[in-house]
C-alpha positions as CSV (number, residue, x, y, z in Angstrom):
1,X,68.2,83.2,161.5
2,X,65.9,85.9,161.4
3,X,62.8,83.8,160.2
4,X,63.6,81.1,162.8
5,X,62.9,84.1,165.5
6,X,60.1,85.7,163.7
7,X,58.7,82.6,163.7
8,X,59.2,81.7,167.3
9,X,58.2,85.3,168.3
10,X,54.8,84.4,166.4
11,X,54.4,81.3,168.1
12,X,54.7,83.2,171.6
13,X,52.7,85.7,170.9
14,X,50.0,83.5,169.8
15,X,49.8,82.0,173.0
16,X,50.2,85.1,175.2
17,X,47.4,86.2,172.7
18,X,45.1,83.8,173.9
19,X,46.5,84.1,177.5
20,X,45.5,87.7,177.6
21,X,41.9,86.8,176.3
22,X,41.2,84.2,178.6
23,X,42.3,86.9,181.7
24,X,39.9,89.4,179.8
25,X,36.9,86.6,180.2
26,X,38.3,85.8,183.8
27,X,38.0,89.1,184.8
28,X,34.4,90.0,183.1
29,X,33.5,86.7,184.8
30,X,34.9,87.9,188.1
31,X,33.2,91.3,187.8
32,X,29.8,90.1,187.3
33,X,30.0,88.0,190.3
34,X,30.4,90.7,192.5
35,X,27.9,92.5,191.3
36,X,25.6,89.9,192.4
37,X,27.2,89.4,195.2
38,X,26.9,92.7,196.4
39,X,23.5,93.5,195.1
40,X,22.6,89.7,196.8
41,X,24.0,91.3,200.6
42,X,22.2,94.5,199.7
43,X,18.9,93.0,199.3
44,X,19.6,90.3,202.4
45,X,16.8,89.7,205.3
46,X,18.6,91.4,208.1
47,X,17.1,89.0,210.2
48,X,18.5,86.3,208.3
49,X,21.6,87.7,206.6
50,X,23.7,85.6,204.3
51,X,26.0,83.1,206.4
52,X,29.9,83.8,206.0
53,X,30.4,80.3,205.1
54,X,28.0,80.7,202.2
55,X,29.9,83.9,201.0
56,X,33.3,81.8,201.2
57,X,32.4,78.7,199.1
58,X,30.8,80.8,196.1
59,X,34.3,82.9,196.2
60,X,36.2,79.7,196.2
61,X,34.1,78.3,193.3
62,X,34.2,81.5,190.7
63,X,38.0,81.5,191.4
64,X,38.5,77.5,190.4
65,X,35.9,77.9,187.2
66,X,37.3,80.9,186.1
67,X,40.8,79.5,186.9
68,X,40.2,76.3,184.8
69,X,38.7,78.2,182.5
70,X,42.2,80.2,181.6
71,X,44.3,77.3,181.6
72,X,42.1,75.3,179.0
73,X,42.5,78.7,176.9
74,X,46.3,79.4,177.7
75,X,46.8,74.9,176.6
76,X,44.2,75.9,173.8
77,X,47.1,78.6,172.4
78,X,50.3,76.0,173.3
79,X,48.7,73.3,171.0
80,X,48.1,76.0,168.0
81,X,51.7,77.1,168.7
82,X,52.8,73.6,168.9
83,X,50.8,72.6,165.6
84,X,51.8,75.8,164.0
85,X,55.6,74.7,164.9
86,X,55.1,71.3,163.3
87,X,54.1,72.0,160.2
88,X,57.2,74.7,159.7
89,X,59.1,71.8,160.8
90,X,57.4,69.3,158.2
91,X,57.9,72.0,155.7
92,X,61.5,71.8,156.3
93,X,62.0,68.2,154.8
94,X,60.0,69.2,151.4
95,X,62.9,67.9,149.2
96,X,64.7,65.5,151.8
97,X,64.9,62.2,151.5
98,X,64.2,60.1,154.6
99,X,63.8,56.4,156.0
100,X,60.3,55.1,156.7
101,X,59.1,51.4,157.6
102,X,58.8,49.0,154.7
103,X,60.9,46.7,152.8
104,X,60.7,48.2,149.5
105,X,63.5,48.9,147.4
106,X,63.7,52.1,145.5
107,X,66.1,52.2,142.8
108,X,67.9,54.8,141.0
109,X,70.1,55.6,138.1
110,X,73.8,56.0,139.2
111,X,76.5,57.4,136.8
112,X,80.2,56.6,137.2
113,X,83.4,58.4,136.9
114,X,83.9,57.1,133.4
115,X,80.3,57.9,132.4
116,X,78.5,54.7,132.1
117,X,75.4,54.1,134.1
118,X,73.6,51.7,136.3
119,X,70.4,51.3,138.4
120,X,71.1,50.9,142.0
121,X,68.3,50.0,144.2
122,X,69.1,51.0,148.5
123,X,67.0,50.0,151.6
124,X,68.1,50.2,155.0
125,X,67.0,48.1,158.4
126,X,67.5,48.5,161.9
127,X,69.0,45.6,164.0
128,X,67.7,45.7,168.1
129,X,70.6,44.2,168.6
130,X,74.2,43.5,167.6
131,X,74.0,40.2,165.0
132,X,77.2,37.7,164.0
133,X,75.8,37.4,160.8
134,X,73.4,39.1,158.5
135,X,72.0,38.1,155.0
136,X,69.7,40.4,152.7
137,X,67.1,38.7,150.4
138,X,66.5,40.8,147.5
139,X,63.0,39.6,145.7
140,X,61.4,40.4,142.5
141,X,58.4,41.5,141.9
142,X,57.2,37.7,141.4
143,X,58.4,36.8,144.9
144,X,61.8,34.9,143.9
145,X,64.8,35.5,145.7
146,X,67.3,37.0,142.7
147,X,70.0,37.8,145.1
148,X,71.7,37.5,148.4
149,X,73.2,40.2,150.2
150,X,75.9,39.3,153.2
151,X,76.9,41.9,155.6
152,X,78.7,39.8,158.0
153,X,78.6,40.8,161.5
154,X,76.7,44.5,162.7
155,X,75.9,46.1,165.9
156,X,72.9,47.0,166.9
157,X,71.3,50.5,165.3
158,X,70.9,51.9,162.1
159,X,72.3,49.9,158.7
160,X,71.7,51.2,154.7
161,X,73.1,48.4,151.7
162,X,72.7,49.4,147.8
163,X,72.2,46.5,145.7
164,X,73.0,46.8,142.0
165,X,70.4,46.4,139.2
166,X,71.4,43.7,136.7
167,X,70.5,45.2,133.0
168,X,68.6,42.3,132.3
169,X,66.4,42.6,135.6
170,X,63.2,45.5,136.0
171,X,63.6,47.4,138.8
172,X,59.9,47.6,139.4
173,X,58.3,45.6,142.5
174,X,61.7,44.9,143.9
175,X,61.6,44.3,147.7
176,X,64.3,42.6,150.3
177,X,63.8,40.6,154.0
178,X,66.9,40.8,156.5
179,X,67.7,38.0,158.7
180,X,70.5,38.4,161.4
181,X,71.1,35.8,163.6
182,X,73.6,34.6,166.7
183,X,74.1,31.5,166.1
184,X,70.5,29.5,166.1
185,X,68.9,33.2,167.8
186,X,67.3,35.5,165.7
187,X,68.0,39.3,165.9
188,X,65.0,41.1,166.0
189,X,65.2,44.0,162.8
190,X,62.9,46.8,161.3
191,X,63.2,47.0,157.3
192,X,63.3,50.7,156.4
193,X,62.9,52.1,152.6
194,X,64.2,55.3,151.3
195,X,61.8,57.8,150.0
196,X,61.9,61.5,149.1
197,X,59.2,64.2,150.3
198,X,57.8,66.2,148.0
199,X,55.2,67.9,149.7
200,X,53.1,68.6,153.6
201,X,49.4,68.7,154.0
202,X,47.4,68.9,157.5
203,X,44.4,67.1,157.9
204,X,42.1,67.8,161.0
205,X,45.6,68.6,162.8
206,X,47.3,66.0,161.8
207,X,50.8,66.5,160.0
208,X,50.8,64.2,157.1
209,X,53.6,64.0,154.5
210,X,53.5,63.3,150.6
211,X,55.9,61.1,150.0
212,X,56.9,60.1,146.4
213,X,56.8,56.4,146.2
214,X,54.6,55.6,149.5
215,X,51.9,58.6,149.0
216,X,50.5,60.4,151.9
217,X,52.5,59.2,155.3
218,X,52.0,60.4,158.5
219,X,54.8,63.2,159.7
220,X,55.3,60.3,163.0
221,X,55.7,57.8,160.8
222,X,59.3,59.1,159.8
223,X,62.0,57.1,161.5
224,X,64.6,58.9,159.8
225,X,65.8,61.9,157.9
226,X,68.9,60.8,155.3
């Protein structure tokens, strides 16, 4: 809890920092133009002395630069704080596995209960809308369709399926295609493949993550966190 607040407290203070800075420049700016000002009415024809209009639109003009001028630098200090609180968050999922788009199969080694092991590949997809029937194509890496998957009827959302590796079979290249239908209509879906972070890096502000089986991946491109 404490680090979460620290951090926060950083954050703010980072942007009041900057906040402060730009009234410091406001001010200076403010100060110099009343000097002139002044020293400008000082030095005036007094036959021709400086109209009040005049006076009033070079007021109203320091006031909206140097006004503009502190909220670029107070925005400036909310999109450091903002980037700042991205990358902590990014930092957060180092370890996590999560669900990106792609239709990849990642497989895995599974023991049971009585010890014996077995390669289990998992995926995931995401129906827009609730199907009567849906079938999973799982393809080898030479583009044949080893196996068919039915999950019968689904609502609409989020779906994950395992699919078990024969011994005889690699596990490298595998990859799978939904189809959910009602009826004759198609089901519009979004395959989604597991992967595990292992890593963050920021590139010209941009959060990107390392991900171990799909590389470097932007942080937006995560749909989901498993």
């Amino acid at each position: 809890m404490s680090s979460v607040s620290s951090t926060g407290n950083s954050v703010l203070d980072k942007i009041n920092g900057t906040t402060a800075t730009a009234s410091d420049k406001t001010t200076e700016a403010s100060d110099r133009f009343l000097k002139l000002l002044v020293t400008q009415m000082q030095n005036q024809d007094p036959l021709n002395p400086m109209d009040n209009a005049q006076v009033t639109s070079q007021m109203a003009q320091i006031s909206t630069v140097t006004g503009i001028e502190k909220l670029n630098t107070t925005m400036g200090g909310v999109t450091d704080g903002f980037s700042q609180m991205q990358v902590l968050q990014g930092a957060s999922l180092v370890g996590h596995q999560v669900l990106i788009e792609g239709n990849k199969l990642v497989a895995g080694t599974v023991k049971a209960d009585d010890g014996t092991s077995s390669t289990v590949a998992a995926g995931a997809f995401d129906l827009s809308g609730s199907a009567a029937t849906v079938n999973i194509d799982v393809i080898n890496a030479a583009g044949k369709v080893v196996d068919t998957i039915s999950q019968g009827s689904q609502p609409a959302g989020l779906h994950s399926f395992q699919w078990t590796v024969p011994s005889t079979m690699s596990s490298e290249g595998l990859t799978f295609k939904v189809s959910a239908k009602n009826g004759s209509t198609n089901v519009g879906n979004t395959a989604l493949m597991n992967d595990q972070v292992d890593a963050i890096s920021n590139s010209n502000g941009t959060l990107n993550l390392e991900l171990r089986n799909s590389g470097t991946t932007a942080y937006s491109k995560i749909k989901v966190v498993v």
